[in-house]
C-alpha positions as CSV (number, residue, x, y, z in Angstrom):
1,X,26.3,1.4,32.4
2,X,27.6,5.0,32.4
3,X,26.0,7.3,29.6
4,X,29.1,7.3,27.5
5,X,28.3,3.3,26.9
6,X,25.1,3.7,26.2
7,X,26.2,7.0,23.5
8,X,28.4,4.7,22.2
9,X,26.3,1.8,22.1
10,X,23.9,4.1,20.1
11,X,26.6,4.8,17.3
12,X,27.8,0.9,17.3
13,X,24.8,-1.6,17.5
14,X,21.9,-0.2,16.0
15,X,20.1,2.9,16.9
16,X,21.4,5.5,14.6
17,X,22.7,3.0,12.0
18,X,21.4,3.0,8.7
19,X,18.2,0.7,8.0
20,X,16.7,-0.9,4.4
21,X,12.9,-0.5,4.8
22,X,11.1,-2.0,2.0
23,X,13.8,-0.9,-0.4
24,X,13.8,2.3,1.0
25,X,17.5,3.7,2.8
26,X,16.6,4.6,5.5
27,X,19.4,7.0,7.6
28,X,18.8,5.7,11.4
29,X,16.4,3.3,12.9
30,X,14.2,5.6,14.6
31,X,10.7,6.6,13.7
32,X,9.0,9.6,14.3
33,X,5.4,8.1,15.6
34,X,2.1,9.3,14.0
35,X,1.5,12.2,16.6
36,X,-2.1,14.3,16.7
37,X,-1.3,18.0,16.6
38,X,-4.4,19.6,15.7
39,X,-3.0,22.0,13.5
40,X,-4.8,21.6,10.2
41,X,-6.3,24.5,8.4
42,X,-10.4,24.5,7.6
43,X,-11.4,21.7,5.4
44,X,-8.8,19.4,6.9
45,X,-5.9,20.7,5.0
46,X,-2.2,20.8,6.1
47,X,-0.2,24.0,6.0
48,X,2.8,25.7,5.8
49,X,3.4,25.2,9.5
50,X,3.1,21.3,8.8
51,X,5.5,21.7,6.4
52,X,8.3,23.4,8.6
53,X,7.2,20.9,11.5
54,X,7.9,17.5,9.8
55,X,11.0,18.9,7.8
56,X,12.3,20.1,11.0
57,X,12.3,16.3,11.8
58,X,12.8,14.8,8.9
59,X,16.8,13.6,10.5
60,X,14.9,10.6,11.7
61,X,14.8,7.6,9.7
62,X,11.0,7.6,8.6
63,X,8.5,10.1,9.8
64,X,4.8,9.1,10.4
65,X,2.4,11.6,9.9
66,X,-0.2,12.3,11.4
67,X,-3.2,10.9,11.8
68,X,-5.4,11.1,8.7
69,X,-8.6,11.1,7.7
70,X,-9.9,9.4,4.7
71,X,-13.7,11.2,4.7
72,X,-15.4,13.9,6.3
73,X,-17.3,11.1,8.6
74,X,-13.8,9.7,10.1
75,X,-13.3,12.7,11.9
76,X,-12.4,12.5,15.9
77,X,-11.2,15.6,16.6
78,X,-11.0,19.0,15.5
79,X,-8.1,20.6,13.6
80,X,-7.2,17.3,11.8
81,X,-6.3,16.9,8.0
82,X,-7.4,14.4,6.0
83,X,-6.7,13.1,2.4
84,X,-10.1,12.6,0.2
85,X,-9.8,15.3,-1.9
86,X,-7.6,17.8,-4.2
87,X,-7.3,20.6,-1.9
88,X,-5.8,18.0,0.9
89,X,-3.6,16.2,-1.9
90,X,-2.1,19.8,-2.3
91,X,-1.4,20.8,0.6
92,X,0.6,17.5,1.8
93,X,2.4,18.1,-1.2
94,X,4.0,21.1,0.2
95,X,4.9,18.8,3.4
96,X,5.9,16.1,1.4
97,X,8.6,18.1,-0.6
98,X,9.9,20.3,2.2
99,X,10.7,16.7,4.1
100,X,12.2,14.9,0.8
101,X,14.3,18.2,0.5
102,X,15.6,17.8,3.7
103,X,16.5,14.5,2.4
104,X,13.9,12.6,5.3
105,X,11.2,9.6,4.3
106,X,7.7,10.0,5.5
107,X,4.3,8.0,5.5
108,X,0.9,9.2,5.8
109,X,-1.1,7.5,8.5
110,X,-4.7,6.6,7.4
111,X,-7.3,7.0,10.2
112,X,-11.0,6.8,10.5
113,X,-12.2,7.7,14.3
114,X,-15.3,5.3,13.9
115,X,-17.4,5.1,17.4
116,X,-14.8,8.2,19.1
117,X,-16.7,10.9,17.3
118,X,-19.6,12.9,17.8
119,X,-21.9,14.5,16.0
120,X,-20.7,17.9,16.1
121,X,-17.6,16.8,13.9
122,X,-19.6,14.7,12.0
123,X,-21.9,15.9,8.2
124,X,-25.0,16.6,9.0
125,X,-24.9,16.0,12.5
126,X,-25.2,12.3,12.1
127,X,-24.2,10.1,14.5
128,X,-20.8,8.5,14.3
129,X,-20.2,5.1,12.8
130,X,-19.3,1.8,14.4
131,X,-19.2,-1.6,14.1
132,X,-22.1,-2.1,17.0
133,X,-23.9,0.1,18.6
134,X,-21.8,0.4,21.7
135,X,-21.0,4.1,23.3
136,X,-17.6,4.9,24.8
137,X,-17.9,5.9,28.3
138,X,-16.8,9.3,29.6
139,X,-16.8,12.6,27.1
140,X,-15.2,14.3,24.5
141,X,-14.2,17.3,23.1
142,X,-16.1,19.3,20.8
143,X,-16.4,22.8,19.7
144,X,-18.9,23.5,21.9
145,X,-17.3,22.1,24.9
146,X,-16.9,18.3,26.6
147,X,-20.1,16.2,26.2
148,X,-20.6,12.6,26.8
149,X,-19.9,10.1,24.1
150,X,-23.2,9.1,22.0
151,X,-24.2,5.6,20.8
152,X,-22.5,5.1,17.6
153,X,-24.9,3.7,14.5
154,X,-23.6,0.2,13.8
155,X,-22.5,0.0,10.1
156,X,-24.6,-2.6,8.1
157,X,-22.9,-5.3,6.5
158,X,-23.1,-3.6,2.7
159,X,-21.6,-0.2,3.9
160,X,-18.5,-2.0,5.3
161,X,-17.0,-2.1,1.6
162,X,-17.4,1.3,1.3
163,X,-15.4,2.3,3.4
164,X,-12.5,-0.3,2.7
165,X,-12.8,2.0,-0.5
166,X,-12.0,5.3,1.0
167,X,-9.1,3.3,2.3
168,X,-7.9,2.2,-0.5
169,X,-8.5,5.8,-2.2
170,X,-6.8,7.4,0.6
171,X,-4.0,5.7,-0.1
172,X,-4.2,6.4,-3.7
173,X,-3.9,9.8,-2.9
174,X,-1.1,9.5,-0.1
175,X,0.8,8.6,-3.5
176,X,-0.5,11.3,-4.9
177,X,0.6,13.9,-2.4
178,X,4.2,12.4,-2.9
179,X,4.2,10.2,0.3
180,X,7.0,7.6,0.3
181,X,4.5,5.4,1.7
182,X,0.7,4.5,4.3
183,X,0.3,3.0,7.6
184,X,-2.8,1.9,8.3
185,X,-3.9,2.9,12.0
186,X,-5.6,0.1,13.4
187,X,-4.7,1.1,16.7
188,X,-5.5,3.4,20.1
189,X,-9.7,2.1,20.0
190,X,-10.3,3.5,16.5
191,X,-13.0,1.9,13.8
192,X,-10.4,-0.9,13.1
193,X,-9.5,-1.7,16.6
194,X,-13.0,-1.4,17.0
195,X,-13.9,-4.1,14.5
196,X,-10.9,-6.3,15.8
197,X,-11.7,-6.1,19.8
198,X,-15.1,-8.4,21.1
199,X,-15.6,-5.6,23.6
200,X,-16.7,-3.0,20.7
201,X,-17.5,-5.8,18.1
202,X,-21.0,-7.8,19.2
203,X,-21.7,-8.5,15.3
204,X,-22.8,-11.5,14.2
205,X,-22.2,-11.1,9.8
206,X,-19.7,-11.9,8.7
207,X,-17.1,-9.3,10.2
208,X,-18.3,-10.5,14.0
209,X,-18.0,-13.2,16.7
210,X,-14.8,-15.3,15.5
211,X,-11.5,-14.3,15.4
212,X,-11.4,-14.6,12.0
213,X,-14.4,-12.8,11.2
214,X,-13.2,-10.1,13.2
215,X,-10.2,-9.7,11.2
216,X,-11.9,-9.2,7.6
217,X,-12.5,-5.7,7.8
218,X,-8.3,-4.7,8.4
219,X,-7.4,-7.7,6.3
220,X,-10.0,-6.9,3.4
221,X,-8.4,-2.8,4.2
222,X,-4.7,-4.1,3.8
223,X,-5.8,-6.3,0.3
224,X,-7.6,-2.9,-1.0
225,X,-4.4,-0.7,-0.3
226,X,-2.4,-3.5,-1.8
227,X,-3.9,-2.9,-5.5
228,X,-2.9,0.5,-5.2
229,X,0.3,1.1,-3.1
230,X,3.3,-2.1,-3.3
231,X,2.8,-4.1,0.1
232,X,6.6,-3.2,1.2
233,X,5.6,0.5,1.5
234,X,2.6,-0.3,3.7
235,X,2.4,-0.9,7.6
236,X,0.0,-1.7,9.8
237,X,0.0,-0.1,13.5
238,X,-1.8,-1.8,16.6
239,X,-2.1,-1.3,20.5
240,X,-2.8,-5.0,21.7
241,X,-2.6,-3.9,25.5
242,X,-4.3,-0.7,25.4
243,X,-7.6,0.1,26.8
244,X,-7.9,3.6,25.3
245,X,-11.2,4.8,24.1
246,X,-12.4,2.5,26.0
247,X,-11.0,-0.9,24.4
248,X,-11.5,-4.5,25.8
249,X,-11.0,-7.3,24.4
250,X,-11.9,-11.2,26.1
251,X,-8.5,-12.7,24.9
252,X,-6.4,-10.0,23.5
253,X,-3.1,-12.3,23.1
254,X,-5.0,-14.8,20.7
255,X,-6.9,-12.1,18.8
256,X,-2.9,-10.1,18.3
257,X,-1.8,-13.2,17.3
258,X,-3.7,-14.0,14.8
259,X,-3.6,-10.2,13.8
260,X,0.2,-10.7,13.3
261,X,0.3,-14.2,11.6
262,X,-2.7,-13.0,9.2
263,X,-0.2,-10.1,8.2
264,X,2.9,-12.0,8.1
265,X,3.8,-13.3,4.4
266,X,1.9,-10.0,2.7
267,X,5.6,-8.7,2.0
268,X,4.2,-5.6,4.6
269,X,6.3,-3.4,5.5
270,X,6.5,-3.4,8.9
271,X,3.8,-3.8,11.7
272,X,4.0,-0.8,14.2
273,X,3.1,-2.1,18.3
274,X,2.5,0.0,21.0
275,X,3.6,-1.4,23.6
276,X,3.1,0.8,26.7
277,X,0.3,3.4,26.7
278,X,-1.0,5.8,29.7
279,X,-3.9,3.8,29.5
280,X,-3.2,0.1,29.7
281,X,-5.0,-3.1,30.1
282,X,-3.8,-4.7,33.1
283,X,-3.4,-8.3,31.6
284,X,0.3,-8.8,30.9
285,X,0.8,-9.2,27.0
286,X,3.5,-11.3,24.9
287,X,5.0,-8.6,22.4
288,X,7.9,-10.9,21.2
289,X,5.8,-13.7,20.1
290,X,3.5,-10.9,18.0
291,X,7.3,-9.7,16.6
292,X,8.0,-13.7,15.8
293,X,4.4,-14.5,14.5
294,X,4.5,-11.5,11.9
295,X,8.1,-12.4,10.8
296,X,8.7,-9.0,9.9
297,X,10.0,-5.6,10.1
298,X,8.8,-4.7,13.8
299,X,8.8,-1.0,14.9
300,X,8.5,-1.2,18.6
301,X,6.7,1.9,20.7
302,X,5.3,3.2,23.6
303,X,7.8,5.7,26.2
304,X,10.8,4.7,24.8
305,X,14.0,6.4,26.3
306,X,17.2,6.0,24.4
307,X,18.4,3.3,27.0
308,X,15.3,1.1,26.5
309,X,15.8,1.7,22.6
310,X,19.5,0.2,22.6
311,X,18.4,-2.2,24.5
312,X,15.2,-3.7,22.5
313,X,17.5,-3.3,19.3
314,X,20.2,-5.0,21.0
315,X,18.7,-8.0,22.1
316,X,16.2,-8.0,18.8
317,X,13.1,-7.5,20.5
318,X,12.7,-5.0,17.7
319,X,14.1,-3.6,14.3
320,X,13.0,0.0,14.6
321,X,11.8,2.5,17.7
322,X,9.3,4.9,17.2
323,X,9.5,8.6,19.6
324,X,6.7,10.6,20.3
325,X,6.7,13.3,22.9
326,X,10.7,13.1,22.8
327,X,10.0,14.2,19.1
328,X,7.6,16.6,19.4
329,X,10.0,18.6,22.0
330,X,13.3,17.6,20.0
331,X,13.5,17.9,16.5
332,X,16.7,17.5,16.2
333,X,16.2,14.2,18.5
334,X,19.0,12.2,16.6
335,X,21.5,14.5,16.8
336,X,20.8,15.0,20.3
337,X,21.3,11.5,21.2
338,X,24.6,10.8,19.0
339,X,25.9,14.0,21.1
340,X,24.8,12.9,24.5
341,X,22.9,16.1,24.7
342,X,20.6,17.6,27.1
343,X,17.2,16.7,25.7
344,X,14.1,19.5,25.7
345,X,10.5,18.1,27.7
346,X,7.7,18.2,25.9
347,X,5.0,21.2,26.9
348,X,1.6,19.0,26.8
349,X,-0.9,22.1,27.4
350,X,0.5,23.1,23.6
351,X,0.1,19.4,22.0
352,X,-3.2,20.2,20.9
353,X,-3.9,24.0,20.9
354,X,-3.0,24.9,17.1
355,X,-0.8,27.6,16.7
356,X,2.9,27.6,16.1
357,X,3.4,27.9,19.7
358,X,4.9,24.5,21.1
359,X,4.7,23.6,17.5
360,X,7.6,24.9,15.4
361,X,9.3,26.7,18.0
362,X,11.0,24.1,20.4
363,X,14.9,25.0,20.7
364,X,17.9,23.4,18.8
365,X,21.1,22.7,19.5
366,X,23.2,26.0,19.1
367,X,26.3,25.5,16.6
């Protein structure tokens, strides 16, 4: 297949046609993936360089933020925002705006680190939280430097509802900062994967050991958000083959299963799946059977090039594609693929530096 075809097939079968997402229109079918930048000013709040970044990609269909914070103790890395309280609210209202004005859609991604923490981010230098007391391996990046992971403090059973609260109050602010909408990041080895995964989860309450068990703490999440935010402007995004931060699971294909069919008939809007990460578990995985089992909107991701794209859309292995490092070098992504243009790389030693340098700056198309 020349380039031409595949351009064309771009414009004809799905890629940048127009999409209905939970009664939302959206322009194209591809997402801009949640993407840690590190940019946030002190006390977690987004700025005016946010604000030009996402608008600057607001052609897309939907735009995932970032990921969020919902407290000062879900905090994994420096330079992240969050959304628990006013002065947050305010400043994604300024990011919200500039992307409705440039007539985009965008979500805010709720996120609590859990065990991939340390004490230096965390209040009081406490250790971090987790669903057992299980370290990650290897180090991390603080302000002072890379220091090994420490053994997180396993959450007792009567904290867990506190924190489904912050979700739920996260989201209630998400609303409040003029989001269109929340995903819930369950994925990449964070406190929900954490909870879902045997590997991290050694509990035996009632949120350990069985599959089901294991599944209360997102599901009892997604029925908190539910009160607050309707369920067809919520997602839910998972990474079912990834071993990042560590992540292991004894029978990952039953446990996603069940994660999908649990979701499936919550009128969701869409479950989000990484499907190829740098840092993979070997096991081979069945993604179309988690797409079938959830019966729903399915955003596929995970290196997808515009050729892949077209073809997952094509043979409806997935409704919508989410970009990463192709948006974070391309604002203008869409129009460069309905032109057949030359597309920019990505610089990764900016991804995370702060600054508007590899930030705000990447060049557009002339004319």
């Amino acid at each position: 297949m020349n380039s031409s075809q595949i351009y064309g097939d771009a414009m004809s079968t799905g890629l940048l046609k127009p999409f209905n997402l939970g009664g939302m229109s959206l322009a194209n079918r591809m997402v801009m993936a949640p993407l840690t930048r590190c940019r946030a000013a002190q006390g977690a709040i987004s700025g005016s360089w946010a604000a030009t970044y996402y608008a600057q990609r607001a052609s897309v269909g939907l735009i995932i933020s970032e990921a969020t914070i919902i407290s000062p103790y879900a905090i994994g890395f420096s330079g992240v925002p969050g959304l628990y309280n006013q002065a947050q609210i305010e400043g994604w209202k300024v990011v919200t705006q500039a992307v409705h004005q440039a007539q985009g859609h965008i979500y805010a991604q709720l996120w609590h680190a859990g065990r991939a923490s340390h004490p230096d981010f965390q209040p009081g230098a406490t250790a971090p939280v987790a669903p057992s007391p299980i370290p990650i391996s290897g180090t991390i990046r603080t302000p002072d430097g890379r220091q090994p992971y420490v053994t997180p403090r396993a959450l007792a059973t009567e904290e867990v509802p506190g924190i489904v609260e912050e979700y739920r109050q996260a989201a209630l602010n998400a609303l409040y900062a003029g989001f269109d909408g929340v995903e819930i990041h369950a994925a990449n080895g964070y406190l929900i994967d954490q909870f879902l995964r045997d590997g991290s989860n050694r509990r035996d309450d009632i949120y350990g050991g069985s599959v089901p068990n294991r599944l209360r703490f997102l599901l009892e999440i997604v029925e908190a958000i539910s009160t607050v935010v309707e369920p067809a402007r919520i997602g839910v995004r998972v990474s079912p083959a990834g071993a990042f931060n560590d992540m292991r699971d004894s029978d990952p294909q039953l446990l996603f299963d069940a994660v999908a069919g649990s979701l499936a008939g919550r009128g969701l809007a869409y479950l989000h799946v990484i499907e190829r990460f740098r840092e993979q578990a070997d096991a081979p995985f069945n993604f179309v059977r988690i797409k079938r089992l959830f019966d729903g909107v399915y955003i596929a991701n995970g290196e997808y090039t515009l050729e892949i794209a077209q073809d997952a859309l094509t043979q409806q292995r997935a409704d919508l594609i989410s970009f990463g490092r192709l948006m974070i070098a391309n604002a203008d992504l869409v129009e460069r693929f309905r032109l057949k243009a030359e597309l920019n790389m990505p610089d990764e030693s900016t991804f995370y530096t702060g600054g508007s340098h590899g930030y705000i700056d990447y060049p557009e198309l002339e004319g």
